[in-house]
mmCIF file of the C-alpha atoms, coordinates in Angstrom:
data_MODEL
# 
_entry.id   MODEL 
# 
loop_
_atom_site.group_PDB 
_atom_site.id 
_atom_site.type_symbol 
_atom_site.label_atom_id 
_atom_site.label_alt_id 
_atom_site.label_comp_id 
_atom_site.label_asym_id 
_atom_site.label_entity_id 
_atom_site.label_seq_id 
_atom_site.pdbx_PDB_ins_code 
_atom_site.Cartn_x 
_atom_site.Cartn_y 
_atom_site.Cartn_z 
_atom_site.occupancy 
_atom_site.B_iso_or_equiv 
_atom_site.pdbx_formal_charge 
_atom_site.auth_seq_id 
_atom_site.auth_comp_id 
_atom_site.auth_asym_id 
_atom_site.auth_atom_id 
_atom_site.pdbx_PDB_model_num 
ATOM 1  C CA . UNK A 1 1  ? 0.817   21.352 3.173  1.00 0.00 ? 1  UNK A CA 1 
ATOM 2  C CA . UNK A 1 2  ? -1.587  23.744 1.680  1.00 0.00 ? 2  UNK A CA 1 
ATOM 3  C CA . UNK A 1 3  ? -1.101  25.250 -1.541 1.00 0.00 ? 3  UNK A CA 1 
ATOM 4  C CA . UNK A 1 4  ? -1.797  28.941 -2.650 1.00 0.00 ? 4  UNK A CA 1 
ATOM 5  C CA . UNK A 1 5  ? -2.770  30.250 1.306  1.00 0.00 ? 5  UNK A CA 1 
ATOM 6  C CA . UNK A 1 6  ? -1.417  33.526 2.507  1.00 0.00 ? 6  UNK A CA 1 
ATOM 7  C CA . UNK A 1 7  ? -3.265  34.015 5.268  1.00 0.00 ? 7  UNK A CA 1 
ATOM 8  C CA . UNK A 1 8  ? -5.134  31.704 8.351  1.00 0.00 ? 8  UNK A CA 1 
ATOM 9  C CA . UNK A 1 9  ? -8.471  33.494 6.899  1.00 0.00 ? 9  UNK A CA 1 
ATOM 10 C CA . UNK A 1 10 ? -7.735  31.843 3.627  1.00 0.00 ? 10 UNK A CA 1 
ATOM 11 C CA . UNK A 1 11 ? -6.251  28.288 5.509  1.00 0.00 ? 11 UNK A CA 1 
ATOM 12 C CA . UNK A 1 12 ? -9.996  27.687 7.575  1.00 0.00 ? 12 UNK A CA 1 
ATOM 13 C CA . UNK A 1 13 ? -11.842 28.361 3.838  1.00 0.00 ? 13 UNK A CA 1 
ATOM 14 C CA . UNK A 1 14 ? -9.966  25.635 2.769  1.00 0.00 ? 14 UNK A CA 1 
ATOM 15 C CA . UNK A 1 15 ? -9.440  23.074 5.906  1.00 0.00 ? 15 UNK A CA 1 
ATOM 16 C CA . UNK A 1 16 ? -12.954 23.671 7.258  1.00 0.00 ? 16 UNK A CA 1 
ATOM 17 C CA . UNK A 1 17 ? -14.956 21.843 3.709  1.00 0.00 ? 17 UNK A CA 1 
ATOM 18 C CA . UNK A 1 18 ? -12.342 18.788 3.998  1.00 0.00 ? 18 UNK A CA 1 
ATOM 19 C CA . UNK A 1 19 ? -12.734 18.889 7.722  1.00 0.00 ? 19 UNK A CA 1 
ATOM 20 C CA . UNK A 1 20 ? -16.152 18.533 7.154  1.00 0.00 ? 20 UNK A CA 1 
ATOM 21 C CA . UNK A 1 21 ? -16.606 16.492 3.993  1.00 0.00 ? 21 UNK A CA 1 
ATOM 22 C CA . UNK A 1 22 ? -14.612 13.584 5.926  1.00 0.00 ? 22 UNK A CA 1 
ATOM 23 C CA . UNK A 1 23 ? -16.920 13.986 8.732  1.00 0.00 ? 23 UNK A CA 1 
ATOM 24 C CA . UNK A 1 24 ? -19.712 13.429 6.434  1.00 0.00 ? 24 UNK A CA 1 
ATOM 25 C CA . UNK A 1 25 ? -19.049 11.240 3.992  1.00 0.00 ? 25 UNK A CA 1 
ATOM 26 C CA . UNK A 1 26 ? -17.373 8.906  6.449  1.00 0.00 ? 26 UNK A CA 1 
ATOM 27 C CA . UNK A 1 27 ? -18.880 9.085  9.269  1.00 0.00 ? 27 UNK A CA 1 
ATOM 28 C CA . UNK A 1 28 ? -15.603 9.431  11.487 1.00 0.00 ? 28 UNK A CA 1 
ATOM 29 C CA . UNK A 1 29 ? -14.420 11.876 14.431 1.00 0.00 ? 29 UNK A CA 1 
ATOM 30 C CA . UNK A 1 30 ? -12.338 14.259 12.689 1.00 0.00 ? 30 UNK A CA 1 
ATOM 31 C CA . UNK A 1 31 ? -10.595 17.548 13.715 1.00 0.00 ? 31 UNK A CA 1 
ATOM 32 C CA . UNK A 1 32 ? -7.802  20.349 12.924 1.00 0.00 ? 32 UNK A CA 1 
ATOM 33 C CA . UNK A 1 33 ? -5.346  19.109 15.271 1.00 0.00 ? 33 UNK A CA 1 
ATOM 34 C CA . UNK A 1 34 ? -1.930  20.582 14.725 1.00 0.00 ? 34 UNK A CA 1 
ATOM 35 C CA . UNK A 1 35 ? -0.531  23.538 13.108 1.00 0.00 ? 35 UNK A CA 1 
ATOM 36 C CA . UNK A 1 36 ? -3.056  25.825 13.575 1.00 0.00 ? 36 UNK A CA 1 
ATOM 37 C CA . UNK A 1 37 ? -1.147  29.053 13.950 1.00 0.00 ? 37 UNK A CA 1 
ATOM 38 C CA . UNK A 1 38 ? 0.754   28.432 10.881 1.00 0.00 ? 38 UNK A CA 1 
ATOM 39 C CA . UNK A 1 39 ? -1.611  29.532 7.483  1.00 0.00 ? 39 UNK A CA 1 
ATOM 40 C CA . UNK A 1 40 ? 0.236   26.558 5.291  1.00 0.00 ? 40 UNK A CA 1 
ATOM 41 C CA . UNK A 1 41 ? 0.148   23.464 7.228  1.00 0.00 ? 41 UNK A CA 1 
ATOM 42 C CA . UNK A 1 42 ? -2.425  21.565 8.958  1.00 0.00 ? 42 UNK A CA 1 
ATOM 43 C CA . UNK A 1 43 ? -3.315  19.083 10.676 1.00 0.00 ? 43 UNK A CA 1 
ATOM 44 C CA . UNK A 1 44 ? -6.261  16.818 10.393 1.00 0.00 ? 44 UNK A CA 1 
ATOM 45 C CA . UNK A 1 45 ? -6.662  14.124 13.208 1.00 0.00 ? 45 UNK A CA 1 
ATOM 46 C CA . UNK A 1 46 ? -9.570  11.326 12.402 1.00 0.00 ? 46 UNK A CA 1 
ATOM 47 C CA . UNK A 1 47 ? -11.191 8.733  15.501 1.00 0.00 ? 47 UNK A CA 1 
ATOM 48 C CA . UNK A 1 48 ? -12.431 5.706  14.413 1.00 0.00 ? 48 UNK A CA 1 
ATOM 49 C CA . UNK A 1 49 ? -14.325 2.841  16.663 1.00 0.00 ? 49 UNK A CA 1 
ATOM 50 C CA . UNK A 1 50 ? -14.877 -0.571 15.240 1.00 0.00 ? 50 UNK A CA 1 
ATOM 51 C CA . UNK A 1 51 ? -14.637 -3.934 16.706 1.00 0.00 ? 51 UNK A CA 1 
ATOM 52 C CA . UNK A 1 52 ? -12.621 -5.184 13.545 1.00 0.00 ? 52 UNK A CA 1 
ATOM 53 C CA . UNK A 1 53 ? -9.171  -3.940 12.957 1.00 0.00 ? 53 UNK A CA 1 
ATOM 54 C CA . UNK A 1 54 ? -9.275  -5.160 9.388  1.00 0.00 ? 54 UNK A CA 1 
ATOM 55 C CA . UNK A 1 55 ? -11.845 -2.537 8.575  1.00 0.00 ? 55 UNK A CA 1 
ATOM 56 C CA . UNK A 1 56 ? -10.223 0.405  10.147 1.00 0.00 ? 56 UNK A CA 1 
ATOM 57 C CA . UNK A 1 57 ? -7.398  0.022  8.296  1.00 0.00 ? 57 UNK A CA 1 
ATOM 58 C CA . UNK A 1 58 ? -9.769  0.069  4.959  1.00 0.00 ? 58 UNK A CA 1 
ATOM 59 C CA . UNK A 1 59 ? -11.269 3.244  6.316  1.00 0.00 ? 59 UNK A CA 1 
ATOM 60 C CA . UNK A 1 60 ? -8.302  5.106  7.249  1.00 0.00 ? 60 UNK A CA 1 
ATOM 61 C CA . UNK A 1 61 ? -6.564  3.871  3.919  1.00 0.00 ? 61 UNK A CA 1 
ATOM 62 C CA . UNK A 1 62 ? -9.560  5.450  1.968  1.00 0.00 ? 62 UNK A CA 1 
ATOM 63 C CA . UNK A 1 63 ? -9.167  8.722  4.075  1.00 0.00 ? 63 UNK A CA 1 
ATOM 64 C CA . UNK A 1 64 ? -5.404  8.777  3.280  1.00 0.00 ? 64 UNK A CA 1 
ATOM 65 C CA . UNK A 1 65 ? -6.148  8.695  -0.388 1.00 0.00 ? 65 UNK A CA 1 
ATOM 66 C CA . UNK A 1 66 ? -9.462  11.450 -0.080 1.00 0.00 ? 66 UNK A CA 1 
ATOM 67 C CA . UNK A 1 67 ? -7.035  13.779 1.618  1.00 0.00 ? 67 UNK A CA 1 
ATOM 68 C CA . UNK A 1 68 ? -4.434  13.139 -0.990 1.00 0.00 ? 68 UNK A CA 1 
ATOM 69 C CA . UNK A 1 69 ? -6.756  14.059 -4.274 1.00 0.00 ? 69 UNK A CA 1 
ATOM 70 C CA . UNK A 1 70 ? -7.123  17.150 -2.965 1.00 0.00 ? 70 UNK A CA 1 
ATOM 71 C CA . UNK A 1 71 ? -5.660  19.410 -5.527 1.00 0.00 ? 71 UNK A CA 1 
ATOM 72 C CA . UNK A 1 72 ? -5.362  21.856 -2.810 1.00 0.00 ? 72 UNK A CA 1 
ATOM 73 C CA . UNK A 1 73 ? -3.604  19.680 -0.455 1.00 0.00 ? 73 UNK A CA 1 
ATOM 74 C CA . UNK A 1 74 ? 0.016   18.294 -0.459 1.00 0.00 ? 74 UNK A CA 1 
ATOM 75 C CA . UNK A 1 75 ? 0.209   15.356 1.959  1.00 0.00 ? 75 UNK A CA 1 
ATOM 76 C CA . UNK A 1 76 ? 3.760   15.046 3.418  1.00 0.00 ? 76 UNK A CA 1 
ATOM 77 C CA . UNK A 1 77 ? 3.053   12.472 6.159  1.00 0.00 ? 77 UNK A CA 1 
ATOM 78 C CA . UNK A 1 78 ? 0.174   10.127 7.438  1.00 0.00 ? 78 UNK A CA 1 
ATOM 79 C CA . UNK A 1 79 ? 0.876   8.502  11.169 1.00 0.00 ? 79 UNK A CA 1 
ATOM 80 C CA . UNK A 1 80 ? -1.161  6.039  12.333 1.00 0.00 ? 80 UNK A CA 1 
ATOM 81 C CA . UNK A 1 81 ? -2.104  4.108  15.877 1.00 0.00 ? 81 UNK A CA 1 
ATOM 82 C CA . UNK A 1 82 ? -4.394  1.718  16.924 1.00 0.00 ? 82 UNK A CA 1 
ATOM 83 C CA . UNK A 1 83 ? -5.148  0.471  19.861 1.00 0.00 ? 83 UNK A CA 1 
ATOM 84 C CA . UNK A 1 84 ? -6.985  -2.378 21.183 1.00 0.00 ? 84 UNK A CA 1 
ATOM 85 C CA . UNK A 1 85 ? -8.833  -3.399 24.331 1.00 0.00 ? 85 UNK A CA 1 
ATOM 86 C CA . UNK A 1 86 ? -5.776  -5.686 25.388 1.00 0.00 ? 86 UNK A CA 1 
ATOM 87 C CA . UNK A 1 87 ? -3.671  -2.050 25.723 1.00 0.00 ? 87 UNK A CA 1 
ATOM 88 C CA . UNK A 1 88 ? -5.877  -0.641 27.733 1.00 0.00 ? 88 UNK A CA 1 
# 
């Protein structure tokens, strides 16, 4: 949930810099996924590869927690799913 937004204008100025602040600092696949009609929610899907489950879970924890400090940003839900080479 996004805090003082009025307008879709005003939602990319603020989901674009976490968008791409995640991207860079860690070095993840990460998009607006859902919402994106409405100018007070979004959605903000992340990709990660790793051949050790242990350390996505780190990862995605500490992206759970940036995305949270965000004075700007309300998180109501994180969902999660891995999947590993014996689902495929």
């Amino acid at each position: 949930m996004l805090g003082d937004v009025h307008s879709l204008k005003e939602k990319r100025s603020v989901v674009r810099p976490i968008v791409a602040e995640i991207r860079r600092r860690y070095d993840v696949s990460v998009a607006e996924t859902d919402h994106r009609d409405l100018h007070r929610r979004a959605g903000i899907g992340v990709a990660v590869v790793s051949g050790d489950a242990a350390h996505v879970t780190e990862l995605l924890d500490a992206l759970e927690r940036h995305a949270a400090s965000r004075p700007e940003v309300t998180l109501l839900s994180a969902r999660r799913r891995l999947v590993s080479s014996e689902d495929l």
